[in-house]
C-alpha positions in Angstrom: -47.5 31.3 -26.2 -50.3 32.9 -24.2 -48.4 35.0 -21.8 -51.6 36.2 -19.4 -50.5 36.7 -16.0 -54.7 35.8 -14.2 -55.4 31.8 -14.7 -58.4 31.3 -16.6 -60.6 28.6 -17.0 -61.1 28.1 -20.5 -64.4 26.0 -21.5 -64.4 22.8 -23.1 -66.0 24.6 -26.4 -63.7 27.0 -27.1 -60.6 24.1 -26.7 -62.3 21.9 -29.1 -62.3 24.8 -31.5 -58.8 25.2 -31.3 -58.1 21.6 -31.0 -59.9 21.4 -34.8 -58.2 24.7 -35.7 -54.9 23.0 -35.3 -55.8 19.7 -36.6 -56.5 21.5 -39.9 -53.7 23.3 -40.2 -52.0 20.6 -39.2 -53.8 18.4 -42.5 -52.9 21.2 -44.7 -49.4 21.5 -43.4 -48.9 17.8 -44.8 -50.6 18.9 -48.6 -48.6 21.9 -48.6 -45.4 20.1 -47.9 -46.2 17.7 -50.6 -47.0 20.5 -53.2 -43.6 22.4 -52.6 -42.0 19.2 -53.4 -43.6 18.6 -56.1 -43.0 22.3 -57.6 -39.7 22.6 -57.2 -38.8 19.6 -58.2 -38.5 20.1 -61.8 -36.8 23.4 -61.0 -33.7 21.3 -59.4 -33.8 18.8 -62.5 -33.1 21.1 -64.9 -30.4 22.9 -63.0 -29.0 19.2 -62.2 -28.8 18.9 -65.9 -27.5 22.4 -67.1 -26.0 24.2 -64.0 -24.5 26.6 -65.8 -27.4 28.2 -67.2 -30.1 30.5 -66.7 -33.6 28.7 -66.0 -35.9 29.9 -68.6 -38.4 32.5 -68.0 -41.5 30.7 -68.3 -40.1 27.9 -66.2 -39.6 30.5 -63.3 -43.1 31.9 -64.4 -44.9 29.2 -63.9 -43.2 28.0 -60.7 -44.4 31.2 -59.2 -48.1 31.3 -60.4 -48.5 27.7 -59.7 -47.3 28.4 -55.9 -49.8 31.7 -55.5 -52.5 29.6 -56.5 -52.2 26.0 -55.0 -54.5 24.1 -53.5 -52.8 24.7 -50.0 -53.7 28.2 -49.2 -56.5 28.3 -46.9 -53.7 28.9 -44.0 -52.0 31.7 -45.7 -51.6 34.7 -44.4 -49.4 36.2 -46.7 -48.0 35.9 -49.9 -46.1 38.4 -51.6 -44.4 37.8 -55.3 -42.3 39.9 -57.9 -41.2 38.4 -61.4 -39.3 39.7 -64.1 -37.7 37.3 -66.6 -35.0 35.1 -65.1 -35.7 37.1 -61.4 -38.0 36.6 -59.5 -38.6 36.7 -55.4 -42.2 35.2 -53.5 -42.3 35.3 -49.9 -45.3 33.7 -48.0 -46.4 33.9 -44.2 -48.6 31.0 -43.4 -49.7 29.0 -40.3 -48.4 25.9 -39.3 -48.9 23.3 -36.6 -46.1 22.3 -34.1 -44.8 21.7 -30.6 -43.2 23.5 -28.1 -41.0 23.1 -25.3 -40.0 25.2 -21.8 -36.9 26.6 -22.4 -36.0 25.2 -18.9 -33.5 21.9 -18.1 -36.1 21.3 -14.9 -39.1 21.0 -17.2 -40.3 17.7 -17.1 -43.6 17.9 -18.9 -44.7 16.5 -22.3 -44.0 18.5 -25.7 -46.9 20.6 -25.8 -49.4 21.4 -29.2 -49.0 24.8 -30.5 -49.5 27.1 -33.6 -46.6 29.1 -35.8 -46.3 31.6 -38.0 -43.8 31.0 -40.6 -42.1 32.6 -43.6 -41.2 30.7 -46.7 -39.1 32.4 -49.5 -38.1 31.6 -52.7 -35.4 33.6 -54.7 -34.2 33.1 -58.8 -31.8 34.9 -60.4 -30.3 33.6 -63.4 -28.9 30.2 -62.6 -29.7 30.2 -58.4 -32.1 28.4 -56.9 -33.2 28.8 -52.8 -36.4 27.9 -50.7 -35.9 29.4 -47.5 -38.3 29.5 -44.5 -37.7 30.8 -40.7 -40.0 30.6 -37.9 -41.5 33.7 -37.0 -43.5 33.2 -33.3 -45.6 30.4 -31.7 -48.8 30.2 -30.0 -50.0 27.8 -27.2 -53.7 26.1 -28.4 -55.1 28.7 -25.2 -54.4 31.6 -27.0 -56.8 30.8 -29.5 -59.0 29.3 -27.3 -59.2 32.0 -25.2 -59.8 34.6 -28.4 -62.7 31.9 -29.2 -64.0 32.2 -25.9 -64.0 35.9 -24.9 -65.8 36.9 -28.2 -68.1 33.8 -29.6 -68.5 35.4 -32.8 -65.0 35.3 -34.3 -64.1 33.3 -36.9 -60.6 31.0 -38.2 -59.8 34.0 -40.3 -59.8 36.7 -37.2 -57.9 34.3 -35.5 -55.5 34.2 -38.5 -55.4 37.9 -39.3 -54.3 38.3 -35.1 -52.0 35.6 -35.6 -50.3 37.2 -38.3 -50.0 40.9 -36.4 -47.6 39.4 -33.7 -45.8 37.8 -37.2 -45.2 41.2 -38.9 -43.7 43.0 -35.9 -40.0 43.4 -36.0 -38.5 41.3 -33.5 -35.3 43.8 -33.7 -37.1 46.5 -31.5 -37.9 44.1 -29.0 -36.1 43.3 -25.5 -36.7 41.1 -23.2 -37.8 44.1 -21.4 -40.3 45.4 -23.8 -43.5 44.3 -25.8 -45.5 46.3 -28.6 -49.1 46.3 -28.9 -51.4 45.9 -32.4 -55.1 46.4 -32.7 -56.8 43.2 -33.5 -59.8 43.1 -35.8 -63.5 43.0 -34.7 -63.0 43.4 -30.9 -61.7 45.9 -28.0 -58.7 44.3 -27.4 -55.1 44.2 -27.9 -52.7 41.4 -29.0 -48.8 42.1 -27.4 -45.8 40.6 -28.5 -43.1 39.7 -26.0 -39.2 39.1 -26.9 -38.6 34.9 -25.9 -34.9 35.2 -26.1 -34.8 33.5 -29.7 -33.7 35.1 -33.0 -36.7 33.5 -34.5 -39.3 33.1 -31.3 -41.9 35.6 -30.2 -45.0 34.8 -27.6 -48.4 36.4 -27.6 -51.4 37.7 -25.8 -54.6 39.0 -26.0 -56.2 41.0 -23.3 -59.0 43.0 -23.2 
């Protein structure tokens, strides 16, 4: 949520690039979805048959290579996995397309089009089994738009990379009150991230 207090006119370029920006991730979002399904799925069989016992390391091995390396990954911003015999832990940051809404019973306007940033986990440990995921901030399409228009040159991946500063801040040292600050990459700027009142909802901005 692009949180600039001066209105500004964005062009009609730099909204069609966010407008395809989301519409991929939105593609992948669907693919991604599908592949998750599809990997876990033999996962829960086999614990449907023998609950009672450990899943076998090279099951859990091959669950967690096969998620690094999917097809789906060209909207990841993280992914971070450990693995040791019938253990193992992979957590992944990636982008995702979705809707927001004002906070606000008087708001009468439409659902609008935004970005996210969120978290998927998956934990084993002997005979347990759990995908988790969390939402970890949104972004209106003008935020992008306006990083596409203030500095022509960037690309989809420094609009990832900025994306996914507001995602690692820790939400516990914010107040409603407060904001923290990151350096973003290839510009004089600065991205802020601003408590929403939500356990699980940030906004951003980019001045400069």
């Amino acid at each position: 949520m692009d949180l600039a207090s001066a209105p500004v006119c964005i062009s009609t370029e730099a909204r069609g690039r966010a407008r395809d920006l989301r519409r991929r991730v939105e593609r992948e979002d669907a693919e991604y979805l599908s592949t998750i399904y599809r990997l876990i799925e033999p996962v829960q069989q086999r614990l449907g048959r023998y609950p009672h016992r450990n899943l076998r390391p090279e099951m859990i091995a091959a669950l967690i290579e096969r998620w690094r390396f999917m097809d789906s990954r060209d909207f990841r911003t993280h992914i971070e996995a450990r693995l040791e015999r019938t253990r193992a832990s992979l957590s992944e940051r990636r982008v995702v397309a979705g809707k927001m809404r004002l906070a606000d019973p008087s708001w009468q306007g439409d659902d609008e089009l935004d970005f996210g940033i969120s978290e998927f986990a998956v934990l084993v440990e002997g005979n347990r089994f759990r995908v988790r995921s969390r939402a970890c901030c949104a972004f209106s399409l003008h935020a992008p738009a306006r990083r596409y228009q203030r500095h022509p040159g960037c690309d989809d991946a420094a609009v990832l990379h900025d994306m996914d500063l507001v995602a690692r801040v820790d939400q516990a040292k914010l107040t409603p009150a407060a904001s923290t600050s990151s350096p973003t990459r290839g510009m004089a700027a600065a991205g802020a991230a601003a408590w929403c009142g939500s356990p699980t909802a940030m906004a951003s901005r980019c001045r400069s």
